[in-house]
C-alpha positions as CSV (number, residue, x, y, z in Angstrom):
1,X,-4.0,7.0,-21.7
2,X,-1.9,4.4,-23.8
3,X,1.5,4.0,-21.9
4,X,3.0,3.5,-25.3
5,X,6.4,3.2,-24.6
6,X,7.1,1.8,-27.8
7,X,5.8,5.1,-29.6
8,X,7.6,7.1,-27.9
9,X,11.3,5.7,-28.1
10,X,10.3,5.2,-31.6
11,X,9.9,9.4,-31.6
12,X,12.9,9.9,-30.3
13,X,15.1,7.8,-31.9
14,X,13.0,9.5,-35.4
15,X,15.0,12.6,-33.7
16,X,18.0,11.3,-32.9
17,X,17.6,12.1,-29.0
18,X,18.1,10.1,-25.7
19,X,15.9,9.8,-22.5
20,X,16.3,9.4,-18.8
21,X,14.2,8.6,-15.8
22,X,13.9,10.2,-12.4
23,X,11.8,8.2,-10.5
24,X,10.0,8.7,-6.9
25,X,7.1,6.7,-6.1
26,X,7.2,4.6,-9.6
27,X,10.6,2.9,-7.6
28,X,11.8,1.7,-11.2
29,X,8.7,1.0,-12.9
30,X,8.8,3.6,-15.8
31,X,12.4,2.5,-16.8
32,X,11.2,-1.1,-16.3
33,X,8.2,-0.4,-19.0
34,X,10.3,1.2,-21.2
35,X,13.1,-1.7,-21.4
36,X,10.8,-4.2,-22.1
37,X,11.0,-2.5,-26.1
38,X,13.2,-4.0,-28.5
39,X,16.0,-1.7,-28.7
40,X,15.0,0.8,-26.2
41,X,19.2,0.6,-25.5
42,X,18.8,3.4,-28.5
43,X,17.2,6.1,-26.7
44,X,16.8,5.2,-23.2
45,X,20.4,5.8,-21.5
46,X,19.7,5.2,-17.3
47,X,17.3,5.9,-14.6
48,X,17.7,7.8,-11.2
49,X,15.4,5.9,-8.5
50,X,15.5,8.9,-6.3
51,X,13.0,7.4,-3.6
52,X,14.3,8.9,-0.6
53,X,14.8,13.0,-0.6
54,X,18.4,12.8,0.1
55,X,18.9,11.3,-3.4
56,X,17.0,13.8,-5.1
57,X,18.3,16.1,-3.4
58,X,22.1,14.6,-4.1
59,X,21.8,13.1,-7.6
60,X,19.0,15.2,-9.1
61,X,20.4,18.7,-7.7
62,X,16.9,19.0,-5.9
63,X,16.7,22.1,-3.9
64,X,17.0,21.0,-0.4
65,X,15.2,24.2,1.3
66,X,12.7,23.7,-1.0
67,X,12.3,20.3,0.1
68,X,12.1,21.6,3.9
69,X,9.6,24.0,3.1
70,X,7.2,22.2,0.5
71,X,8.3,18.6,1.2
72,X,8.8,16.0,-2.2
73,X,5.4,15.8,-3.4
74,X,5.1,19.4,-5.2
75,X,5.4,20.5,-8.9
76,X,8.7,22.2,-8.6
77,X,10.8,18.9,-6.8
78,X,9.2,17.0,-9.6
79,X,10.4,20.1,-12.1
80,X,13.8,20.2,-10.7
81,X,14.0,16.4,-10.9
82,X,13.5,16.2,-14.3
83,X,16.0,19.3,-15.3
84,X,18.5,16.9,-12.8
85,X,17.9,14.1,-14.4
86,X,18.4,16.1,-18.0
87,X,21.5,17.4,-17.2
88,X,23.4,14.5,-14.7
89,X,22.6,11.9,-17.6
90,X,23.4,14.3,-20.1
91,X,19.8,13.1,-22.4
92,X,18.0,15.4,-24.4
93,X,15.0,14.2,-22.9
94,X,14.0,13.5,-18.9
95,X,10.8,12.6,-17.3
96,X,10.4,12.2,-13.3
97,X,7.7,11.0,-11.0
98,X,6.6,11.7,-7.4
99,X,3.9,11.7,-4.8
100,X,2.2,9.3,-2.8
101,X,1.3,5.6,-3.8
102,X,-0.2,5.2,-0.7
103,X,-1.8,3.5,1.1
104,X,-2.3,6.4,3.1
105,X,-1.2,9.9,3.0
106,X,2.1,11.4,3.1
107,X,3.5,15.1,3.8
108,X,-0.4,16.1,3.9
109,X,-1.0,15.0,0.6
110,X,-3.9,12.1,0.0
111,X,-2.5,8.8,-1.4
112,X,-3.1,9.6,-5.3
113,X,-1.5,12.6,-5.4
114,X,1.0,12.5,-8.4
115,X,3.5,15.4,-9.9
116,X,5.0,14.5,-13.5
117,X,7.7,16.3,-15.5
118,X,9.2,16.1,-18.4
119,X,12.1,18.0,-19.8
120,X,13.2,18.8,-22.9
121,X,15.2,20.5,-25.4
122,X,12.4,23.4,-25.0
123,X,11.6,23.3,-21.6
124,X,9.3,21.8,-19.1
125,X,5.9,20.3,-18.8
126,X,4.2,19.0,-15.7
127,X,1.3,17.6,-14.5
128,X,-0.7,16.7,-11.9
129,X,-3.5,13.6,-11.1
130,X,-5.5,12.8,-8.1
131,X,-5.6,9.2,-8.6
132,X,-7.4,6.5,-7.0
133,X,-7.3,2.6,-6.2
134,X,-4.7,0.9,-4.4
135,X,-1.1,1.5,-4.3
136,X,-0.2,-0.9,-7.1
137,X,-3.3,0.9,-9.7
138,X,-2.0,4.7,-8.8
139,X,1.6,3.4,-9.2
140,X,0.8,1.7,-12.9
141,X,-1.5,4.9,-13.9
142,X,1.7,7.1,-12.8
143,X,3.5,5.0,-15.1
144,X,1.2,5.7,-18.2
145,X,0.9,9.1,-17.7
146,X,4.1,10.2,-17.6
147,X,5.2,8.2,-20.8
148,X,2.1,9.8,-22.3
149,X,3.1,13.2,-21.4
150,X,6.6,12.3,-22.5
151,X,4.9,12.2,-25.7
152,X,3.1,14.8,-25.9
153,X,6.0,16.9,-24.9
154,X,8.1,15.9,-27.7
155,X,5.2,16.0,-30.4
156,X,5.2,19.7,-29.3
157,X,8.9,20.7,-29.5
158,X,10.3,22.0,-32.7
């Protein structure tokens, strides 16, 4: 895993398309790492800090019986997040985060337990890890992987 944000804005912009965050337990830091790259204000439009389910479930257009049923940390809150985040900052391009830092576990999930989308022009991808370390070192891996599966998405749409 790289976290190469700069490779990836420098896809998008090859394409001519935006992106957006929707971000759980990263709190900020994926928008945060992609900033830091000259001229990110080309592609990268806004973020969604959606940390508490109300504001998924108010900004991102999250489900809210599928939040009483599965809880946040699930691959189809993280789906929905990213479509929200898609369509209410009007990108071509969205990628969301959620789970459980830790340092314990939440909603019967162990601390490590990640759920990563990204949607694009073509759909959705998602993915899960079971990662370990403290709070801060599953927060930074949740960080790279979801700008590396931003990338990977995009390499793969037409």
């Amino acid at each position: 895993m790289s976290a190469d944000g700069a490779a990836l804005l420098a896809l998008l912009a090859e394409r001519g398309w935006t992106l957006a965050t929707a971000e759980s337990l990263t709190g900020g830091l994926v928008a945060a790492t992609l900033v830091e790259v000259p001229g990110a204000s080309r592609v990268f439009t806004g973020s969604v800090v959606a940390y508490d389910p109300a504001i998924k479930i108010s900004l991102l257009d999250v489900d809210p019986d599928l939040v009483e049923r599965v809880g946040t940390v699930d691959e189809e809150v993280v789906t929905q997040m990213a479509k929200g985040a898609r369509r209410r900052l009007g990108v071509d391009v969205a990628v969301a985060t959620t789970g459980v830092a830790g340092p314990g576990p939440s909603e019967g999930h162990p601390a490590g337990t990640v759920w990563l989308a990204c949607a694009t022009p073509s759909g959705i991808t998602t993915r899960r890890l079971a990662l370990t370390g403290g709070r801060a070192a599953v927060r930074a891996a949740a960080v790279v992987a979801v700008i590396d599966l931003a990338h990977e998405a995009v390499m793969g749409t037409s």
